[in-house]
C-alpha positions in Angstrom: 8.5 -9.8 -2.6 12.1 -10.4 -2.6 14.8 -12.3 -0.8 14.9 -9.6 2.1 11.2 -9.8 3.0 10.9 -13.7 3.0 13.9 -13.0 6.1 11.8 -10.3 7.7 8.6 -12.9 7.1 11.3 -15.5 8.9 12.1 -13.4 12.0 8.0 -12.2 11.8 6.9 -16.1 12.5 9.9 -16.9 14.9 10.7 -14.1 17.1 7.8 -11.5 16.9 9.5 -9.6 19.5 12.7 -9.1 17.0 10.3 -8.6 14.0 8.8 -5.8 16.3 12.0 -3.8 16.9 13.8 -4.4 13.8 10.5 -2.8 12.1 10.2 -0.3 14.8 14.0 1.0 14.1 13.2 1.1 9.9 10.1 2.5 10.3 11.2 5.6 12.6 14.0 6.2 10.1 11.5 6.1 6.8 9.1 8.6 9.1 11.9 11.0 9.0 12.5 11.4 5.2 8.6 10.4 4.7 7.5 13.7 6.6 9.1 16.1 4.1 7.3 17.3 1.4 10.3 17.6 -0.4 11.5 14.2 -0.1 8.5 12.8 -1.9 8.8 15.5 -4.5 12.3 13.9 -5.1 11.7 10.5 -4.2 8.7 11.0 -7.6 11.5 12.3 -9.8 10.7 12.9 -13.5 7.1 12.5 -12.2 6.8 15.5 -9.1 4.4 17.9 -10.6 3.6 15.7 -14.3 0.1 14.4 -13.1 -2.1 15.0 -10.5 -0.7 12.0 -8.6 2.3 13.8 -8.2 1.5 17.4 -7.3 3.0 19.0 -4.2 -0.4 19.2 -2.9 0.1 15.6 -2.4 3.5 15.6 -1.3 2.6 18.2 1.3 -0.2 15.3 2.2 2.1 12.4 2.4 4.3 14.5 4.4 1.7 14.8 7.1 0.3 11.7 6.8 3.8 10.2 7.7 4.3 12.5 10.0 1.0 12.3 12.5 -0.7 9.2 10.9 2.1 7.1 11.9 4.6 8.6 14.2 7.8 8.0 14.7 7.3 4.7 16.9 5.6 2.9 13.5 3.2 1.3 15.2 0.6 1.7 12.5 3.1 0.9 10.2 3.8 -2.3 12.0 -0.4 -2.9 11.8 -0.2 -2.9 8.4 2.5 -4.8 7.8 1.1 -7.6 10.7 -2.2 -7.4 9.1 -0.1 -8.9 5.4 1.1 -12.2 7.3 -1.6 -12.9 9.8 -5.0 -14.3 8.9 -7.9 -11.5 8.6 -10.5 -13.2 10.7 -12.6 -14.3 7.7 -12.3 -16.7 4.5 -12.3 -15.0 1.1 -14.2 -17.1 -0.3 -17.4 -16.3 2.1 -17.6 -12.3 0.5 -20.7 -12.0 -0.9 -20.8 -8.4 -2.3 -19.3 -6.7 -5.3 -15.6 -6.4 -4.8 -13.6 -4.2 -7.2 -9.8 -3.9 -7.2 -7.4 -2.0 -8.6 -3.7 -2.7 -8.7 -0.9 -1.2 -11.0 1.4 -3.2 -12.9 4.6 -1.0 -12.2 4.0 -1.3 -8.4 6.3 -3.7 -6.4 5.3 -2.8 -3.2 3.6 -4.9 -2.6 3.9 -6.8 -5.9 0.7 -7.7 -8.6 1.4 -11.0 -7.9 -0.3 -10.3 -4.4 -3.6 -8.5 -5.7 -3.7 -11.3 -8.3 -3.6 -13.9 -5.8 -6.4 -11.8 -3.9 -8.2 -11.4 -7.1 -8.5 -15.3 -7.8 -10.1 -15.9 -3.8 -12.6 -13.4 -3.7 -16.0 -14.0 -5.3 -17.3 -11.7 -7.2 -14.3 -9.7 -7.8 -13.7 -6.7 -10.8 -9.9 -6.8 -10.9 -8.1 -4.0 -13.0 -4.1 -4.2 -13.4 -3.1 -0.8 -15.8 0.2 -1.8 -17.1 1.4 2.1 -16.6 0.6 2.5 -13.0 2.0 1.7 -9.6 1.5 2.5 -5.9 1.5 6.5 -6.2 -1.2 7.6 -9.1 -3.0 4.1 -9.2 -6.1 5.9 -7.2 -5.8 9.1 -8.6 -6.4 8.0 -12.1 -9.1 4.9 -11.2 -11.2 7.4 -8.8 -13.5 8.3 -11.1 -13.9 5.1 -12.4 -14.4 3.5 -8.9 -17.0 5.9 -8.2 -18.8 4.8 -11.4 -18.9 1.4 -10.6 -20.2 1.9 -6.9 -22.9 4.1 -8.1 -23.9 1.4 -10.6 -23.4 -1.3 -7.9 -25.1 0.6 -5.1 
């Protein structure tokens, strides 16, 4: 994911208590901008209203979201981002059902390279990478899609 993460990865395995704060800090400054509507609407650019991915519906969403899923301590933030480096309590390899997966090419957060790796350790697994999709319109244009497939694998 970049030189800066494998320091933040660093500082995660070293001094969790650091990792913790520093993370804390970012995360209470990205609430701020993240809880406006309009920021998202911005932050989509030539995109903001061009699909349904985009719509200010969703902004409005996002906005919320970041503003009472999360608060401004990131502490689920920091769950999420935890849950990335520490081990899941499970092996991969021991899933027995149906797995499907859907990750856009044109998303970098977190990279292909990660759902691929995911991809290749899970039995089972129906992976889908559309070359003109990232993190934001990924599951707005696959829902119908994933819905098809759990019907048919239900």
């Amino acid at each position: 994911m970049g030189e800066g993460f494998r320091e933040e990865i660093r500082v995660f395995f070293e001094d969790p208590g650091r990792a913790r704060a520093d993370f804390q800090a970012q995360a209470g400054e990205f609430a701020e901008l993240a809880s406006s509507a309009a920021w998202w609407m911005d932050r989509w650019g030539d995109r903001a209203g061009a699909d349904g991915a985009h719509t200010q519906e969703w902004a409005d969403y996002l906005a919320l979201c970041n503003r009472d899923g999360y608060g401004a301590d990131g502490e689920g933030w920091w769950e999420d981002w935890a849950a990335s480096f520490l081990p899941w309590g499970f092996d991969l390899a021991a899933i027995q059902a149906p797995v499907i997966l859907w990750h856009g090419e044109q998303d970098t957060s977190p990279p292909p390279a990660h759902s691929r790796w995911l991809a290749e350790h899970v039995p089972h697994v129906t992976a889908h990478f559309p070359a003109d999709e990232d993190h934001t319109n990924v599951e707005e244009n696959n829902r119908s899609s994933a819905f098809a497939w759990l019907k048919a694998h239900l």
